[in-house]
N, CA, C and O atoms as a printed pandas DataFrame, in Angstrom:
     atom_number atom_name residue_name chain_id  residue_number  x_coord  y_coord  z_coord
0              1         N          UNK        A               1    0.846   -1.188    0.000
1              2        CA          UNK        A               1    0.000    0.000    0.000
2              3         C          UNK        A               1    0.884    1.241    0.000
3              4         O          UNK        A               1    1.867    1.246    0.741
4              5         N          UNK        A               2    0.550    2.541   -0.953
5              6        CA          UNK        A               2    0.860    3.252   -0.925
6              7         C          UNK        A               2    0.325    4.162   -0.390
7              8         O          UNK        A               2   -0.882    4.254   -0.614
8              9         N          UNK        A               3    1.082    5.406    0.699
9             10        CA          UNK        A               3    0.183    6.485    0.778
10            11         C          UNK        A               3    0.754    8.327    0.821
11            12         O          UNK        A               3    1.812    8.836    1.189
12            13         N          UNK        A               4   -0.220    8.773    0.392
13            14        CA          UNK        A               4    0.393   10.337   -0.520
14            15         C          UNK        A               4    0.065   11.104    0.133
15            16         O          UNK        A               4   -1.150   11.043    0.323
16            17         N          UNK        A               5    0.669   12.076    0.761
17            18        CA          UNK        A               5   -0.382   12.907    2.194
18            19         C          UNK        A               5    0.147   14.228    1.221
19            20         O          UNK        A               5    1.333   14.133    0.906
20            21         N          UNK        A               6   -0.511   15.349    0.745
21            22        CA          UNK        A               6    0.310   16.189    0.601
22            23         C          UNK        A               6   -0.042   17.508    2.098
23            24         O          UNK        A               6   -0.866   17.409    3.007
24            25         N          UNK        A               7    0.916   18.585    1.826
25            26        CA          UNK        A               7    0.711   20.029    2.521
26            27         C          UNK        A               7    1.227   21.027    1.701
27            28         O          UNK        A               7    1.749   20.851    0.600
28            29         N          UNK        A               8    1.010   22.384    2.447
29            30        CA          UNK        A               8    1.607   23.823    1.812
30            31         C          UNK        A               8    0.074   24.015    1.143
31            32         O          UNK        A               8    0.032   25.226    0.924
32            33         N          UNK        A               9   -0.840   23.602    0.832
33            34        CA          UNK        A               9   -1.712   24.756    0.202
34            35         C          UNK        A               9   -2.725   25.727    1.366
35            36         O          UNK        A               9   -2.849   25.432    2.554
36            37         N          UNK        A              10   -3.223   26.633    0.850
37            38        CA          UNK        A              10   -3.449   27.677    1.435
38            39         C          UNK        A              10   -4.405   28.965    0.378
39            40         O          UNK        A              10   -4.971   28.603   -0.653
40            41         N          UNK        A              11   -4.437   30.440    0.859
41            42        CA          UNK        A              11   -4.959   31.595    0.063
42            43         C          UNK        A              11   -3.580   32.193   -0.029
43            44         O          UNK        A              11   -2.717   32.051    0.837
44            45         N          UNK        A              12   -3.412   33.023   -1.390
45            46        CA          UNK        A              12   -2.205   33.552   -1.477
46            47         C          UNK        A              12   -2.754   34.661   -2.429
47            48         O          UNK        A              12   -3.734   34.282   -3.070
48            49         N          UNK        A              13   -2.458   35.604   -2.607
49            50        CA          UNK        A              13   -2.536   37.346   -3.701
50            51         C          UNK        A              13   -2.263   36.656   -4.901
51            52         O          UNK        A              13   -1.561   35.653   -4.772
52            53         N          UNK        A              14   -2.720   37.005   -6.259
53            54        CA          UNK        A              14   -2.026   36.843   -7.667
54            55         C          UNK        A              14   -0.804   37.802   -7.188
55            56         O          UNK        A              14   -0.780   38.715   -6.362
56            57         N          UNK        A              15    0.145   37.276   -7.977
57            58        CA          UNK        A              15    1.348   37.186   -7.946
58            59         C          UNK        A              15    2.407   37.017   -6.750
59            60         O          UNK        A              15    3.443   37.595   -6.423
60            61         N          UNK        A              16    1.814   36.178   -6.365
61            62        CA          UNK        A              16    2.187   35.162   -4.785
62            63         C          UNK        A              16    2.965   34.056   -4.688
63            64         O          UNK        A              16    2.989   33.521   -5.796
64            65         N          UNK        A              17    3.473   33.583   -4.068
65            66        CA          UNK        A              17    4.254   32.423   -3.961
66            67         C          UNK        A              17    3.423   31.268   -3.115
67            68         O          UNK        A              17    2.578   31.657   -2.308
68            69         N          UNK        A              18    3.660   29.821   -3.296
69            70        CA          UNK        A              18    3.380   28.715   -2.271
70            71         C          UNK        A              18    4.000   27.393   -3.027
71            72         O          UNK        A              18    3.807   27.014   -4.182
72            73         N          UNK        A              19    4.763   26.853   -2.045
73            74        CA          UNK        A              19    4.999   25.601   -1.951
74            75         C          UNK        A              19    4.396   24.199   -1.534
75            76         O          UNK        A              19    4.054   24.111   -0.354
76            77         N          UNK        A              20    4.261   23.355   -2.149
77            78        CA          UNK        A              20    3.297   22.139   -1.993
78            79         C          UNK        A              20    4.187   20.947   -1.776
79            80         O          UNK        A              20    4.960   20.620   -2.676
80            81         N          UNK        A              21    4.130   20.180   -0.492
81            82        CA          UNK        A              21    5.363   18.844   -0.563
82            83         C          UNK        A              21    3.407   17.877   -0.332
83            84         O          UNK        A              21    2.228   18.115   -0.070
84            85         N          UNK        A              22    4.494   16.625   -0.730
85            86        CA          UNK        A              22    3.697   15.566   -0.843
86            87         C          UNK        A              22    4.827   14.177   -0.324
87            88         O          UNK        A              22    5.780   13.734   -0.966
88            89         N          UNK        A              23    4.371   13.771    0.900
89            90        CA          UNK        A              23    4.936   12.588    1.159
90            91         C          UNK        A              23    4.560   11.469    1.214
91            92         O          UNK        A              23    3.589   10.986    1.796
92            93         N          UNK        A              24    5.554   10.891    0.421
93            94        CA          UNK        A              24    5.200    9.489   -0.316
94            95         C          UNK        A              24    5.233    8.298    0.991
95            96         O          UNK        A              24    6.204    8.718    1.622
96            97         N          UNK        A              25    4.782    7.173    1.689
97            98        CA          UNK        A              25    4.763    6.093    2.590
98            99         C          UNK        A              25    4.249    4.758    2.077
99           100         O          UNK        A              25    3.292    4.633    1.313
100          101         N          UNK        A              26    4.997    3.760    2.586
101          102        CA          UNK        A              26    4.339    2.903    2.599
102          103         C          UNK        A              26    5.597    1.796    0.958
103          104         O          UNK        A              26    6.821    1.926    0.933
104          105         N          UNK        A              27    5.110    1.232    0.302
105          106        CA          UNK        A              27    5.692    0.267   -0.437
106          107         C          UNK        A              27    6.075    1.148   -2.306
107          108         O          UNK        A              27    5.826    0.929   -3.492
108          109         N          UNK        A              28    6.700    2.027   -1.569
109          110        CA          UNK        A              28    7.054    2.825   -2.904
110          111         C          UNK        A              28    8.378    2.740   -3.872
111          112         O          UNK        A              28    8.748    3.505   -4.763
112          113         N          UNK        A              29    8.927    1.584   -3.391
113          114        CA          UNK        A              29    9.934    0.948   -4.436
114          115         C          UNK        A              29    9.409    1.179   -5.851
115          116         O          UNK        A              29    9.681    2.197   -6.487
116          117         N          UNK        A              30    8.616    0.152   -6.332
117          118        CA          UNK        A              30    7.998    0.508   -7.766
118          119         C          UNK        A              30    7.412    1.979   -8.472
119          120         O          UNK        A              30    6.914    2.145   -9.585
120          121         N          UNK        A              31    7.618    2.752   -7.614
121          122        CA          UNK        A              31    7.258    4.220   -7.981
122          123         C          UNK        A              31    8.144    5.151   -8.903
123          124         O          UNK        A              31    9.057    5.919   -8.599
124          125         N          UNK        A              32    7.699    4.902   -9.871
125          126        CA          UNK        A              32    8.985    5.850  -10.634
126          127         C          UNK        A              32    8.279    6.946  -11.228
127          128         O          UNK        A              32    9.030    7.588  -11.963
128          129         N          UNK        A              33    7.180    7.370  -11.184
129          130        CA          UNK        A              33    6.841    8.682  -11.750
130          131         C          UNK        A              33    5.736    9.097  -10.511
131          132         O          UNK        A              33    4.855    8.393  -10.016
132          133         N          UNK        A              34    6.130   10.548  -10.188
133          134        CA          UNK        A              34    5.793   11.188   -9.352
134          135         C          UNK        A              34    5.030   12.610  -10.102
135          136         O          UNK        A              34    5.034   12.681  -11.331
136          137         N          UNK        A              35    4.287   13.885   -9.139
137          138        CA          UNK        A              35    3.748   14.408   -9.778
138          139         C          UNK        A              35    2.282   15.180   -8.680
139          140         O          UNK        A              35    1.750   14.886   -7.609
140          141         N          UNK        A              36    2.085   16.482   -9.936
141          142        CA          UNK        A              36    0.723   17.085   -9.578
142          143         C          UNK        A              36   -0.079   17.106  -10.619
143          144         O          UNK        A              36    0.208   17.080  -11.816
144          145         N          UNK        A              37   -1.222   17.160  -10.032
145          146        CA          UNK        A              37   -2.508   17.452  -10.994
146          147         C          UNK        A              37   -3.280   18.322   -9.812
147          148         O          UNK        A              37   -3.189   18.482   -8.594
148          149         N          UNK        A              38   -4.072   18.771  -10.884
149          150        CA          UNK        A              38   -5.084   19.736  -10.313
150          151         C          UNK        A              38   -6.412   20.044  -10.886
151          152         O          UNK        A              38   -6.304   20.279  -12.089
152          153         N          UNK        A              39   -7.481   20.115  -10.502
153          154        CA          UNK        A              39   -8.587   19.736  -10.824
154          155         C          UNK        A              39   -9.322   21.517   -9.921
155          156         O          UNK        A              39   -9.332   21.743   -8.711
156          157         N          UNK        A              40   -9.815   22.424  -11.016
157          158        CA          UNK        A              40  -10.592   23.676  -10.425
158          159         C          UNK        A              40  -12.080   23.560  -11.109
159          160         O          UNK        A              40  -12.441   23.175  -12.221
160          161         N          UNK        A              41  -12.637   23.956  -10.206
161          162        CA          UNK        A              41  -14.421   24.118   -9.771
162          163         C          UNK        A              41  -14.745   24.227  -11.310
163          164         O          UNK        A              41  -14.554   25.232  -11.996
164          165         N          UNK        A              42  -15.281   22.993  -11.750
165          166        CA          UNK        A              42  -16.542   22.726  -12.676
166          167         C          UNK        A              42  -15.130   21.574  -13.817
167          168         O          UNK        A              42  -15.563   20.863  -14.724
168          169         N          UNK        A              43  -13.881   21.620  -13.569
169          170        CA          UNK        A              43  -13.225   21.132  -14.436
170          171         C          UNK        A              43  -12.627   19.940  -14.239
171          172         O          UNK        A              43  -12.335   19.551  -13.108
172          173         N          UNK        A              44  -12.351   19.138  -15.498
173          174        CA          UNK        A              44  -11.499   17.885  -15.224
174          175         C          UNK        A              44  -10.298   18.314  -14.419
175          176         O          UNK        A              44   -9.736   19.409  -14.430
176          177         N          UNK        A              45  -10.039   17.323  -13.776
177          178        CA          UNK        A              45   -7.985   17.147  -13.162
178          179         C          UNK        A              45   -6.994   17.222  -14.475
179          180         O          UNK        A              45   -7.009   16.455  -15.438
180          181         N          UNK        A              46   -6.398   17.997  -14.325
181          182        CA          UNK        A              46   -5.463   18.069  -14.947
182          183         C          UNK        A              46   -3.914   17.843  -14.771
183          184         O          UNK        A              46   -3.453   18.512  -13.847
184          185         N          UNK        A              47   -3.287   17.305  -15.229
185          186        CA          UNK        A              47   -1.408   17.350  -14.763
186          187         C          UNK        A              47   -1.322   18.805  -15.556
187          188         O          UNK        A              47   -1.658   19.472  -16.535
188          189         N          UNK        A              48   -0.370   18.710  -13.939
189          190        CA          UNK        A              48    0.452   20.283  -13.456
190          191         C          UNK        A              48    1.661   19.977  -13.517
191          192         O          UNK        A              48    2.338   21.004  -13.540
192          193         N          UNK        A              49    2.460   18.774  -13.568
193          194        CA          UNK        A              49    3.660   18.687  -13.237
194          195         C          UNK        A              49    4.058   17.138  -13.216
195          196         O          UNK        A              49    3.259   16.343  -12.720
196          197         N          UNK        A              50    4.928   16.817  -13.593
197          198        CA          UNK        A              50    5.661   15.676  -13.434
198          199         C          UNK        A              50    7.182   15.278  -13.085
199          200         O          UNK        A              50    7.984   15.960  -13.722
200          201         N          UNK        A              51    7.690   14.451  -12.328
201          202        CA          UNK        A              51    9.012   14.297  -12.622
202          203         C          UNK        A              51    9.100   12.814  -12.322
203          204         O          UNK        A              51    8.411   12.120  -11.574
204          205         N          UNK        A              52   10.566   12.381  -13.432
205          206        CA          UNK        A              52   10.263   10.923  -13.390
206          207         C          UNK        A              52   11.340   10.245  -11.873
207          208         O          UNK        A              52   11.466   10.962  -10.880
208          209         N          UNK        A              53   11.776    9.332  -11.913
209          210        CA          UNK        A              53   12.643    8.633  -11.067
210          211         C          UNK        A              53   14.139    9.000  -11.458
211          212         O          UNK        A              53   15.066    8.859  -10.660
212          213         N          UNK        A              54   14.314    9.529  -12.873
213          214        CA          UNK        A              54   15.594    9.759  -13.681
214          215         C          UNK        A              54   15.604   11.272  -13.421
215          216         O          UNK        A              54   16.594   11.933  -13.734
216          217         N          UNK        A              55   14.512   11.842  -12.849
217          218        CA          UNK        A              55   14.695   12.905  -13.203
218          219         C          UNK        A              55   14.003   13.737  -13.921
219          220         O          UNK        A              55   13.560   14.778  -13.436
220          221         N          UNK        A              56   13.761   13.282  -15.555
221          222        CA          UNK        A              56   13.192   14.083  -16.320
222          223         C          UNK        A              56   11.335   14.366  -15.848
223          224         O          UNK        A              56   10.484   13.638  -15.338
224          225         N          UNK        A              57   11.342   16.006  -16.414
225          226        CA          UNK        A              57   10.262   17.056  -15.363
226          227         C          UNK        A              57    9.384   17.218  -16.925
227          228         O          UNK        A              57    9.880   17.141  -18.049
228          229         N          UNK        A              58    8.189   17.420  -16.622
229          230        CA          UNK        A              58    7.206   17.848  -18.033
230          231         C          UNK        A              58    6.038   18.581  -17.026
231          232         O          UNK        A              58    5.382   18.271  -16.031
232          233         N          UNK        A              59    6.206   19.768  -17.941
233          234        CA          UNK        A              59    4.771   20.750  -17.287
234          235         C          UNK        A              59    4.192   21.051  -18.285
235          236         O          UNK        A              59    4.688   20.998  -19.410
236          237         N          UNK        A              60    2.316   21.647  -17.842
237          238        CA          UNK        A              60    1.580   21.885  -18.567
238          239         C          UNK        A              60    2.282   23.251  -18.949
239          240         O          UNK        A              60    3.134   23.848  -18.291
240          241         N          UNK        A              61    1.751   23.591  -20.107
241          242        CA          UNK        A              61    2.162   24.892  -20.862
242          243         C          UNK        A              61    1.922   25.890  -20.024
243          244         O          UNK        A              61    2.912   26.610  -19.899
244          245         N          UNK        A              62    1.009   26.220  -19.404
245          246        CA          UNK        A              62    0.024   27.212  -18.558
246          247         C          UNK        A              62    0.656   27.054  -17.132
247          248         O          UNK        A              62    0.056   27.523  -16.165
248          249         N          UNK        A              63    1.690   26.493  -17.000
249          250        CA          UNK        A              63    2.757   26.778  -15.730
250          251         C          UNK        A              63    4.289   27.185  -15.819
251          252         O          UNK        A              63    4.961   27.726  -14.941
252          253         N          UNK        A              64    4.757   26.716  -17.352
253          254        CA          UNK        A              64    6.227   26.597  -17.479
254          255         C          UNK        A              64    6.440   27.534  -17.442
255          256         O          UNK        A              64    5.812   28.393  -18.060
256          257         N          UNK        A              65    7.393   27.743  -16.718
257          258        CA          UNK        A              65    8.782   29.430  -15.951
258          259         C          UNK        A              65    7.915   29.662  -14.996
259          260         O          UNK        A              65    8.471   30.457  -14.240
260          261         N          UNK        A              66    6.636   29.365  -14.515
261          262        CA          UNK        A              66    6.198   29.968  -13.300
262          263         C          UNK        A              66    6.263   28.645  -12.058
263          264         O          UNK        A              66    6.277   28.912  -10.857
264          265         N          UNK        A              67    6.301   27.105  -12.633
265          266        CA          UNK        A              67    6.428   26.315  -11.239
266          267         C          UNK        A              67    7.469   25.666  -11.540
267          268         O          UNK        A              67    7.962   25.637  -12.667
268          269         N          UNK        A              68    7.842   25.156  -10.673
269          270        CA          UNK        A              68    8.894   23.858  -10.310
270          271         C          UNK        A              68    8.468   22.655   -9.836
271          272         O          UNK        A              68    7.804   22.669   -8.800
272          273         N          UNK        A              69    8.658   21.821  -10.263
273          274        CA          UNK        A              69    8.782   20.238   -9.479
274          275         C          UNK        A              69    9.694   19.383   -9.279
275          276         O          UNK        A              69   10.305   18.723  -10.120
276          277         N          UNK        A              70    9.832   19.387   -7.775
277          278        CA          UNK        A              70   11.003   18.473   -7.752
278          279         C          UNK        A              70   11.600   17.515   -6.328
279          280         O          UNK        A              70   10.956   17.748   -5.305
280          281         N          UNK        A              71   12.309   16.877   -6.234
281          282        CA          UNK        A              71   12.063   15.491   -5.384
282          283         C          UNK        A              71   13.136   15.583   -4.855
283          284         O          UNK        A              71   14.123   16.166   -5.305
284          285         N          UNK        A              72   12.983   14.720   -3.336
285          286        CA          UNK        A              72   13.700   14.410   -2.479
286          287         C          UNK        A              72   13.276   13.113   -2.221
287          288         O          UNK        A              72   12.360   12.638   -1.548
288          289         N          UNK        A              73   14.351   12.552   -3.065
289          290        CA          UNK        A              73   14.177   11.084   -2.681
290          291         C          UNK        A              73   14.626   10.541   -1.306
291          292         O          UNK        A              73   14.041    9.519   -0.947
292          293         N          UNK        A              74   15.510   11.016   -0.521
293          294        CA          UNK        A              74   15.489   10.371    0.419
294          295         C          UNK        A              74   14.521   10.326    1.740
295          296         O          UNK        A              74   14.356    9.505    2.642
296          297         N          UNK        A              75   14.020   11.472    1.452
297          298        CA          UNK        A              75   12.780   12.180    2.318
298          299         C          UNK        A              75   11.471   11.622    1.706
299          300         O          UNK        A              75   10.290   11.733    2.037
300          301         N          UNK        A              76   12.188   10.898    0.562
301          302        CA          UNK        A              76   10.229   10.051   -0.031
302          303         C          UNK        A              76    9.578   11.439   -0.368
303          304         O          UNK        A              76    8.423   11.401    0.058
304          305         N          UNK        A              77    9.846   12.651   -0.958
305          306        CA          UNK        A              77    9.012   13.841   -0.916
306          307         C          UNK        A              77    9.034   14.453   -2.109
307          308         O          UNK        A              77   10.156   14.596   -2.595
308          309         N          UNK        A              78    8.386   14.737   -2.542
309          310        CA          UNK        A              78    7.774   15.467   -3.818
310          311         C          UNK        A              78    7.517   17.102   -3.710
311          312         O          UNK        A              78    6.770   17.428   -2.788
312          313         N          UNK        A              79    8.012   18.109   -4.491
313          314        CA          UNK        A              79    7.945   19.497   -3.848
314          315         C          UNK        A              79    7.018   20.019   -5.594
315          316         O          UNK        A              79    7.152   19.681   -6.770
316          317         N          UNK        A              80    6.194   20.899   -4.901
317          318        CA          UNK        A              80    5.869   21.779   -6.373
318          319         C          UNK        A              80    5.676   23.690   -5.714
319          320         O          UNK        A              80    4.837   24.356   -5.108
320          321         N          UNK        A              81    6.881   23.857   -6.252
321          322        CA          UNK        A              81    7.012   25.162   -5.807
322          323         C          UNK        A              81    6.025   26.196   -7.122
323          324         O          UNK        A              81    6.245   26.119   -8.330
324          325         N          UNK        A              82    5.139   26.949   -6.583
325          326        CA          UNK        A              82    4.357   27.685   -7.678
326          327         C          UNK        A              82    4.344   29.440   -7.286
327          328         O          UNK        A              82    4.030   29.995   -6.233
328          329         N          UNK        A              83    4.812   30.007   -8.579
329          330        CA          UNK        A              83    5.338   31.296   -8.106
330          331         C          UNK        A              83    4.495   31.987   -9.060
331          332         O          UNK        A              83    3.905   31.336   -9.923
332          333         N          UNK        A              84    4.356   33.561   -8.965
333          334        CA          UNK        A              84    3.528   34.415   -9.802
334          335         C          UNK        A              84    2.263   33.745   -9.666
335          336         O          UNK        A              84    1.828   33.303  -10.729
336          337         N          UNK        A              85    1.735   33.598   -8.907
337          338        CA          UNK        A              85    0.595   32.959   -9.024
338          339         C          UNK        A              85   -0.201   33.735   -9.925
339          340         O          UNK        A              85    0.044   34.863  -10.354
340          341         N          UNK        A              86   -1.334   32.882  -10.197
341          342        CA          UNK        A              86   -2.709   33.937  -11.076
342          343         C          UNK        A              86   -3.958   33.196  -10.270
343          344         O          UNK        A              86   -3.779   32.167   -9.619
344          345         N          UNK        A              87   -5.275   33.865  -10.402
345          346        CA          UNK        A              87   -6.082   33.781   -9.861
346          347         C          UNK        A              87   -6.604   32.203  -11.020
347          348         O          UNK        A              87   -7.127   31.414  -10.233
348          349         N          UNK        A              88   -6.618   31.755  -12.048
349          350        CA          UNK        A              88   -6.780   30.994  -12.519
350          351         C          UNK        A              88   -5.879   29.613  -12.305
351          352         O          UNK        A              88   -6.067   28.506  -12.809
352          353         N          UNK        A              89   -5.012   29.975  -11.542
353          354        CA          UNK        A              89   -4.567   28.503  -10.524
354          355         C          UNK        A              89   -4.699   28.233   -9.372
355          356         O          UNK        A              89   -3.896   27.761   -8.568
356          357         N          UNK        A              90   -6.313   28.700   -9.214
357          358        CA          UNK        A              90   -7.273   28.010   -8.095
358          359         C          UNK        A              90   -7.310   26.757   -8.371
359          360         O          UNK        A              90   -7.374   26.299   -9.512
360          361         N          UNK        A              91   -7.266   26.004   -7.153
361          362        CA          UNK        A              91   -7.787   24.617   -7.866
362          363         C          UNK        A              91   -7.617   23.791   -6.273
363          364         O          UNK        A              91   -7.336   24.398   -5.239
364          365         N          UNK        A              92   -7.816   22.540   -6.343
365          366        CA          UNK        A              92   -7.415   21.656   -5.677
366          367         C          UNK        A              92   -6.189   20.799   -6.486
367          368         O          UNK        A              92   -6.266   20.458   -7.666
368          369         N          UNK        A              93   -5.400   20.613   -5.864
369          370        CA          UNK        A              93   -3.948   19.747   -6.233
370          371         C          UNK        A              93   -3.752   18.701   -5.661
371          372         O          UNK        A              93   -3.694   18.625   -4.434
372          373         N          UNK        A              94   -3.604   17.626   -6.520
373          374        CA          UNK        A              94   -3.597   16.542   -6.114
374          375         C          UNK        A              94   -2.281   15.791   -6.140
375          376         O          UNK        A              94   -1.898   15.509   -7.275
376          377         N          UNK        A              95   -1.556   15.428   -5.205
377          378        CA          UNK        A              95   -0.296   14.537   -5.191
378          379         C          UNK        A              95   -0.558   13.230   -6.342
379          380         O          UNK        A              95   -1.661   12.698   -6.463
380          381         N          UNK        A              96    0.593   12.849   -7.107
381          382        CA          UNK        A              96    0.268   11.618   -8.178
382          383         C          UNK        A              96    1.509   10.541   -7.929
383          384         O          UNK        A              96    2.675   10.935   -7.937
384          385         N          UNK        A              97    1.175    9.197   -7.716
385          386        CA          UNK        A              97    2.561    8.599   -8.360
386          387         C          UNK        A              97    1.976    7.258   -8.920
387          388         O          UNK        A              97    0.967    6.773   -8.408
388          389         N          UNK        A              98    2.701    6.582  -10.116
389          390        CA          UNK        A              98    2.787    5.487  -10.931
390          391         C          UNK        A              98    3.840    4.672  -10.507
391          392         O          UNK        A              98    4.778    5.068   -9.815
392          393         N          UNK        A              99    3.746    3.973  -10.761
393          394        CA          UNK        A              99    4.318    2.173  -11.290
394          395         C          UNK        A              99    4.300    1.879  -12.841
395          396         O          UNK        A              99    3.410    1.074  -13.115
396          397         N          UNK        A             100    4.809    2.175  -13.603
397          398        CA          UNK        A             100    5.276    1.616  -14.757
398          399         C          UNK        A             100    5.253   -0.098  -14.721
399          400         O          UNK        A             100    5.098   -0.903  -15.640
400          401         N          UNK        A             101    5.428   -0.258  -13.572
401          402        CA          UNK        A             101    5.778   -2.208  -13.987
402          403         C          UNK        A             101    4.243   -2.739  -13.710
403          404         O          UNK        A             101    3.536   -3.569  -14.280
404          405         N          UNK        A             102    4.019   -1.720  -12.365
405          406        CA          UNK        A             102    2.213   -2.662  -12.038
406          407         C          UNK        A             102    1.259   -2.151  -12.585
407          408         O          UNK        A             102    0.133   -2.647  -12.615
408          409         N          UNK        A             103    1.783   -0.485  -13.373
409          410        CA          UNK        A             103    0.368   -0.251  -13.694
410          411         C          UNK        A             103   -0.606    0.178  -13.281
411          412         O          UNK        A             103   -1.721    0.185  -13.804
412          413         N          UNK        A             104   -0.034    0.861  -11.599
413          414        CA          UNK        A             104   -1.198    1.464  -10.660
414          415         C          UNK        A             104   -0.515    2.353  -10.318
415          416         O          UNK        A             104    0.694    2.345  -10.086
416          417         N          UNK        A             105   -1.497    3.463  -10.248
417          418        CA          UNK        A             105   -1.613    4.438   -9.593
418          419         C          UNK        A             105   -2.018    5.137   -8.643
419          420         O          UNK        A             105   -3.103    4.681   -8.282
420          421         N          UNK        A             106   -1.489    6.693   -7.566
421          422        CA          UNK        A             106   -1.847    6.436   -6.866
422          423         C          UNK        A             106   -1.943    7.855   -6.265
423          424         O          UNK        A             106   -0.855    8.430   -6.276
424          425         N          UNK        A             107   -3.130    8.684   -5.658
425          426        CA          UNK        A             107   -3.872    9.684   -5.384
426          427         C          UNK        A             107   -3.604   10.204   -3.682
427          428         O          UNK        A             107   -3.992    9.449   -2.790
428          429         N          UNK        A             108   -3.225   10.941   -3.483
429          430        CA          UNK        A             108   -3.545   12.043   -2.054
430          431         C          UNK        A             108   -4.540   12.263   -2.379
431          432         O          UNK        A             108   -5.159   11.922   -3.387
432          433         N          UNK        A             109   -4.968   13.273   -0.979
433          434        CA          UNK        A             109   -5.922   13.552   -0.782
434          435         C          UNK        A             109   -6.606   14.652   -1.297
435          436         O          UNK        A             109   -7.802   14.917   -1.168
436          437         N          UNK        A             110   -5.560   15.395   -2.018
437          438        CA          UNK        A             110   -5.426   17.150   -2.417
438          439         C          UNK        A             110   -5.729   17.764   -1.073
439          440         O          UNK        A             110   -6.247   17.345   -0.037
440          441         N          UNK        A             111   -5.209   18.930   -1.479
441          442        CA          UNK        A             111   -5.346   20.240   -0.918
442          443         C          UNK        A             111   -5.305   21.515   -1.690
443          444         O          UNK        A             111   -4.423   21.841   -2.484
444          445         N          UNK        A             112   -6.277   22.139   -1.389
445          446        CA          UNK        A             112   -6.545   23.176   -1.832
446          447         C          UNK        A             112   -6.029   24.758   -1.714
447          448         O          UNK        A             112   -5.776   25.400   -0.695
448          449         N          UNK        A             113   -5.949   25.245   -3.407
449          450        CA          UNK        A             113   -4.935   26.378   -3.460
450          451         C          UNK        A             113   -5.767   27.457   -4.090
451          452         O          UNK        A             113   -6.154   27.363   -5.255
452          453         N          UNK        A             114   -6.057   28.542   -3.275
453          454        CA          UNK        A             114   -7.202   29.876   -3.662
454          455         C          UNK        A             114   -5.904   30.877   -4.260
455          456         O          UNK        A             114   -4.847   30.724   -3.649
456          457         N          UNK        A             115   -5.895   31.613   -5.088
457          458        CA          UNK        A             115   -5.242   32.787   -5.635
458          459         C          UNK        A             115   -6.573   33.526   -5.953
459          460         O          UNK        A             115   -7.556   33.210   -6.625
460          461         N          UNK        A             116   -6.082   35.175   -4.860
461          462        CA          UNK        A             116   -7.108   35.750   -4.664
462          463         C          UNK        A             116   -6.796   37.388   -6.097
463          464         O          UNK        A             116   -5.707   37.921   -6.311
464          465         N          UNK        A             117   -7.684   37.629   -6.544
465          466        CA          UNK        A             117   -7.270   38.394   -7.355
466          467         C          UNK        A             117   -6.248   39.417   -7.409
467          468         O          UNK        A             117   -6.067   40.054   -8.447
């Protein structure tokens, strides 16, 4: 069993800063792709961010130069630093990680991120 707790969300001003960690527990050997998505009021979840086990990072268009994602593997921890905020990256954010070999995936709880105009 895997489990994804994330923290850091909160209300922040457009053009604000907040950091989001997500800690990974439990049988996460097979975990090689880590990650956010985010899902705002009336819309599908979307990926916000990825980074693999090697390393390599892929963001949605509508974040690149404004977030970061990135890992501490020994801490099992996942960071998504999001800067300049805009009021259109309200959302709830959801911690992500895969298994490539099993094929499962695997969801936090989100927490929720207001950017106030």
């Amino acid at each position: 069993q895997v489990r994804l707790v994330e923290s850091g969300g909160g209300l922040v001003q457009a053009g604000g800063s907040l950091r989001l960690s997500c800690a990974a527990s439990g049988f996460i050997s097979n975990i090689d792709l880590m990650g956010w998505y985010r899902r705002a009021p009336g819309m599908q979840r979307d990926m916000v961010a990825t980074i693999s086990r090697g390393g390599t990072v892929n963001y949605a268009d509508s974040v690149k130069g404004r977030f970061t994602v990135a890992e501490d593997n020994r801490r099992n921890t996942v960071y998504l630093q999001m800067n300049s905020l805009k009021a259109e990256d309200t959302a709830v954010y959801y911690c992500y990680g895969s298994s490539s070999r099993t094929k499962i995936s695997y969801w936090g709880q989100g927490t929720q991120v207001t950017v106030s105009p």
